[in-house]
C-alpha positions in Angstrom: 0.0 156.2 110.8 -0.8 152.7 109.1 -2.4 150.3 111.7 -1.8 147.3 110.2 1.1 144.5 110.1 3.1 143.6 113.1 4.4 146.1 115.9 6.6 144.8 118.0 5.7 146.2 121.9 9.7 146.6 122.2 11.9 145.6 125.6 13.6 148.0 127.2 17.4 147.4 127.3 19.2 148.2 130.8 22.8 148.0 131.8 24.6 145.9 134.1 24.5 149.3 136.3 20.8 149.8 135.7 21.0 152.8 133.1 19.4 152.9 129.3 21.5 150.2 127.3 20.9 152.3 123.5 23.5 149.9 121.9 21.9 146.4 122.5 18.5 148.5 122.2 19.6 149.3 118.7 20.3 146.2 118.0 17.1 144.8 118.5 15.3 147.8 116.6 17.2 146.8 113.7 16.2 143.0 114.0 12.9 144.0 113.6 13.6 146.6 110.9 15.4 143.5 109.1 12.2 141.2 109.7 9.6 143.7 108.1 7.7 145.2 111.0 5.0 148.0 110.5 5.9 150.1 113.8 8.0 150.0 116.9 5.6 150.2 120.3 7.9 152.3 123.0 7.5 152.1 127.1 4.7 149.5 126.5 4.3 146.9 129.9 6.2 144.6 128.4 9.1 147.9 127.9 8.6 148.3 131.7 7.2 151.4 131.1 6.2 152.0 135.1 9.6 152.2 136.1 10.9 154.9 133.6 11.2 158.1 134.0 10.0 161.1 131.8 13.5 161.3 130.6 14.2 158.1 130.1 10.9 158.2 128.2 12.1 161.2 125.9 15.3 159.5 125.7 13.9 156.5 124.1 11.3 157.9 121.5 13.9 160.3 120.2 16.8 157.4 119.8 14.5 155.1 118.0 13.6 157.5 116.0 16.6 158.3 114.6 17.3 154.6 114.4 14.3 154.0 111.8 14.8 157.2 110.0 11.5 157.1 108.7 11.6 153.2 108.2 9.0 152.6 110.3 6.5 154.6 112.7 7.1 155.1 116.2 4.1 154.6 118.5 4.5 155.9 122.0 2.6 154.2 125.3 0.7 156.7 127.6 0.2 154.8 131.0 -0.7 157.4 133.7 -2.3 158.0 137.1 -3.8 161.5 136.5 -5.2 163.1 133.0 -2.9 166.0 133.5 0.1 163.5 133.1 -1.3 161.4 130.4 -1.9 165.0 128.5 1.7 165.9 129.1 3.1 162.9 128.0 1.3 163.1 125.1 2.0 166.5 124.5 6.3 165.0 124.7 5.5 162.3 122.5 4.7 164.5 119.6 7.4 167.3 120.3 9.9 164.4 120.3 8.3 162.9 116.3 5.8 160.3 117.3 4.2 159.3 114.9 1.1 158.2 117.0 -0.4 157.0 120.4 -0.8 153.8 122.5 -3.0 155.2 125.7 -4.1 152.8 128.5 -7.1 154.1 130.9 -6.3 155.3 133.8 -3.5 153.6 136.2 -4.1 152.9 139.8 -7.4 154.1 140.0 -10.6 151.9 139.1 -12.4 154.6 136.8 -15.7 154.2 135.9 -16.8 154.5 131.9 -18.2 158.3 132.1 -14.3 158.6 133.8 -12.5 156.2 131.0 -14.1 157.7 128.3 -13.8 161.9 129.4 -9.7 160.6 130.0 -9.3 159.4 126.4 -11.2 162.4 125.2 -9.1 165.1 127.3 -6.1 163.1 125.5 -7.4 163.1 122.2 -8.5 167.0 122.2 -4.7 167.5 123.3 -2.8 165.8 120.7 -3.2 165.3 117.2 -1.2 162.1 116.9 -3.6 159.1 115.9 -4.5 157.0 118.8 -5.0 153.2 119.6 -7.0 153.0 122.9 -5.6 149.9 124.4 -8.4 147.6 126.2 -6.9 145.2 128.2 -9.7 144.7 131.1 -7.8 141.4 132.1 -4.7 143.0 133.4 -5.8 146.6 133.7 -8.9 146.0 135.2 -10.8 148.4 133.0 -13.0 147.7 130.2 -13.7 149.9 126.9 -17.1 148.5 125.7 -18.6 149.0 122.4 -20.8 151.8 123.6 -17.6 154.0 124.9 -16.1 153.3 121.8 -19.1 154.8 119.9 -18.4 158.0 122.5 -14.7 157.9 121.4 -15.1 157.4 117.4 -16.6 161.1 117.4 -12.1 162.3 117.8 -11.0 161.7 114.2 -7.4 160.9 116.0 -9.0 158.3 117.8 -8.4 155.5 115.1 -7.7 151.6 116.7 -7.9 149.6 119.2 -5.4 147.3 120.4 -8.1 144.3 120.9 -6.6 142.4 124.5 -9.4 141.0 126.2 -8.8 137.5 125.0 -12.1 137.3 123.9 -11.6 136.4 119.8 -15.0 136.8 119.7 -14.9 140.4 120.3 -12.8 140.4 117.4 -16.2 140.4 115.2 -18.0 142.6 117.3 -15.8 145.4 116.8 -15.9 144.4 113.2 -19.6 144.3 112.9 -20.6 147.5 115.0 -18.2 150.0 113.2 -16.8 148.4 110.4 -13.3 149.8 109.6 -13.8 152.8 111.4 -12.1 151.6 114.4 -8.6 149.4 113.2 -8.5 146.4 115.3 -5.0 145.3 116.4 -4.4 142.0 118.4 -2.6 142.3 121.6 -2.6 139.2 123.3 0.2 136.6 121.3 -1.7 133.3 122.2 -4.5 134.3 119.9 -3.0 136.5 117.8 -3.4 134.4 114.9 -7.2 133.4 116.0 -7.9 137.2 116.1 -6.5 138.5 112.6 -8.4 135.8 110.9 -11.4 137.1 112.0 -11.0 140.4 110.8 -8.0 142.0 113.2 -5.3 144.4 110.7 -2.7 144.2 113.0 -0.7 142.5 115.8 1.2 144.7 118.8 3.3 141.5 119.9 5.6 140.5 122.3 7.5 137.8 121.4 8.2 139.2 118.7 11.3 140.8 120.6 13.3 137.6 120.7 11.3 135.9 117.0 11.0 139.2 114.6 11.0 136.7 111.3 8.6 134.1 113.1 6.2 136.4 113.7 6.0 138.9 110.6 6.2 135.5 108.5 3.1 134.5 110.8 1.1 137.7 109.6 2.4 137.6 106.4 1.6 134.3 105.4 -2.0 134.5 106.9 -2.5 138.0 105.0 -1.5 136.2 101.8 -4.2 133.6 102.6 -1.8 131.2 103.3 -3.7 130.2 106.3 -2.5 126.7 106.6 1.0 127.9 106.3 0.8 130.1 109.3 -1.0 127.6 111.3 1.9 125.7 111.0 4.3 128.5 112.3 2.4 129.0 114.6 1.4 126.0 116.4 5.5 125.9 116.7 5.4 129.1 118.6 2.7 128.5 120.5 4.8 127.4 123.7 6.8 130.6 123.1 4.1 132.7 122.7 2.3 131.8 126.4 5.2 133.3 127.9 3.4 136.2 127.1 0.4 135.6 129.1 2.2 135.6 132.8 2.9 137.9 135.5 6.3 137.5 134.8 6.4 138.4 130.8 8.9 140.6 130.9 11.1 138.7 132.4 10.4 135.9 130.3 10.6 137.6 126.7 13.7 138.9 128.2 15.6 135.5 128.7 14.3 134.4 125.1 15.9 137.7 123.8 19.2 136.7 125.3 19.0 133.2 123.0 18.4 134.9 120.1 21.1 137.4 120.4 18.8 140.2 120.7 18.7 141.3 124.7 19.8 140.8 128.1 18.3 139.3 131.6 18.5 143.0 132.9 15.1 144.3 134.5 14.4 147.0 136.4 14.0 146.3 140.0 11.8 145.7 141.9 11.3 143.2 139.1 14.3 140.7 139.3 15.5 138.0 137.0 14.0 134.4 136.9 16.1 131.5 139.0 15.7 128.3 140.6 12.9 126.4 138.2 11.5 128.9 137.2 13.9 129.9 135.1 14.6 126.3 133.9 11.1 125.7 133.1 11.4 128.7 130.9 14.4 127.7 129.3 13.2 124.2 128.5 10.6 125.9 126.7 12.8 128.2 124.6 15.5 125.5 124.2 13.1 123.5 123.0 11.5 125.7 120.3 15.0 126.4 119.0 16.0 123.0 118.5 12.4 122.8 116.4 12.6 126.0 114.7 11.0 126.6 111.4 13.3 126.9 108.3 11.6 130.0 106.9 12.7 129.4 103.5 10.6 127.1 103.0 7.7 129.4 103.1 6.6 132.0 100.1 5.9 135.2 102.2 
């Protein structure tokens, strides 16, 4: 397991009747295969991992899979309310071929650092998949601070972190307390960019889902050095991208997947659709970017 280049955190596809769409799934996989991404990021938030089931789950990581065929690794989420669960789910992952680990701390409950950090250990000792701790104390109300992630370094498999506190600052932090010991992978789209000039290796993205060549062009070019280049990509998708930071995000990335041929409107209850203006604010926004889009061509990436 590489982390490093752009991993899509992947939609889940669902049917007009509210069951696994594989085909339109497969589709988008292989849009993202096509762009150039390092890894495909299963039953993230933004794959509405909360409202799948274990099969469901299993389903999914054995599918895609097949689909890359050893193009690209498979990274599976672990979002779970007790340790026994996260271990088992773990455990599936790497029965099924995972290649590694995303794991959140703890749903639900509020655990304190002596709790976060003996939950990632427990997970770590049970699995030798590599593992990206994702921190994301905005949304999950948790916080992995430097000093857990000293605690956590000591599990070889414990390799990245997918940076989401939308602090680019802790970008250099990371950076200058354990060097590359601990890979740093971006994981908020609206400063994505910000982040992997200061030192991040990767980006786990969203919007990615509906703009696959935007966004490995984006790393790409900012890789090469290329950094006005990318700027200039980027300030494009900007609007796009700040669909990633609301409530409603999978619902959003959703509607900009059905523009770009790559998804459907379908969620899982209880999230619904957007309507009214909310979903023609949304569409302005996407309309609007597509009318502007970047001729890639143009670009040496």
């Amino acid at each position: 397991m590489n982390w490093e280049g752009v991993m899509p955190a992947i939609t889940t596809k669902f049917t007009d009747d509210d069951k696994l769409d594989l085909d339109l799934f497969n589709k988008n996989i292989n849009a993202q295969l096509d762009a150039g991404v390092s890894a495909i990021v299963l039953g993230g938030s933004l794959g509405e991992a909360s409202t799948l089931t274990n099969d469901e789950k299993n389903i999914l990581t054995k599918n895609t899979i097949q689909v890359t065929n050893g193009k690209t690794p498979v990274v599976v989420n672990i979002a779970e309310q007790s340790t026994k669960e996260a271990i088992k789910s773990a455990v599936s992952a790497e029965e099924n071929g995972a290649s590694g680990l995303m794991v959140l701390p703890p749903m639900r409950y509020k655990s304190c650092d002596v709790e976060t950090v003996t939950y990632f250990k427990e997970i770590a000792k049970n699995t030798s998949l590599p593992i990206m701790i994702y921190n994301n104390p905005v949304d999950y109300k948790i916080e992995v601070t430097l000093d857990m992630f000293d605690q956590l370094i000591q599990f070889e498999n414990i390799q990245a972190v997918k940076e989401s506190t939308r602090d680019v600052t802790n970008v250099t932090r990371i950076k200058n307390r354990f060097g590359d010991r601990l890979k740093i992978m971006t994981g908020v789209d609206t400063v994505a960019l910000e982040s992997l000039i200061m030192g991040a290796v990767g980006w786990i993205a969203g919007l990615v889902c509906a703009f696959p060549n935007e966004t490995v062009a984006i790393y790409k070019l900012q890789k090469n050095g290329k950094i006005d280049e990318a700027i200039s990509i980027y300030r494009w998708f900007l609007p796009l991208l700040e669909l990633d930071i609301n409530s409603k995000l999978v619902q959003n990335i959703k509607l900009a997947e059905t523009y770009t041929g790559l998804g459907s409107e379908n969620v899982r209850a209880p999230r619904l659709p957007l309507s009214g203006q909310e979903r023609k604010s949304v569409i302005s926004i996407i309309e609007a970017a597509l009318e502007s889009r970047p001729d890639l061509s143009k670009y040496n990436y």
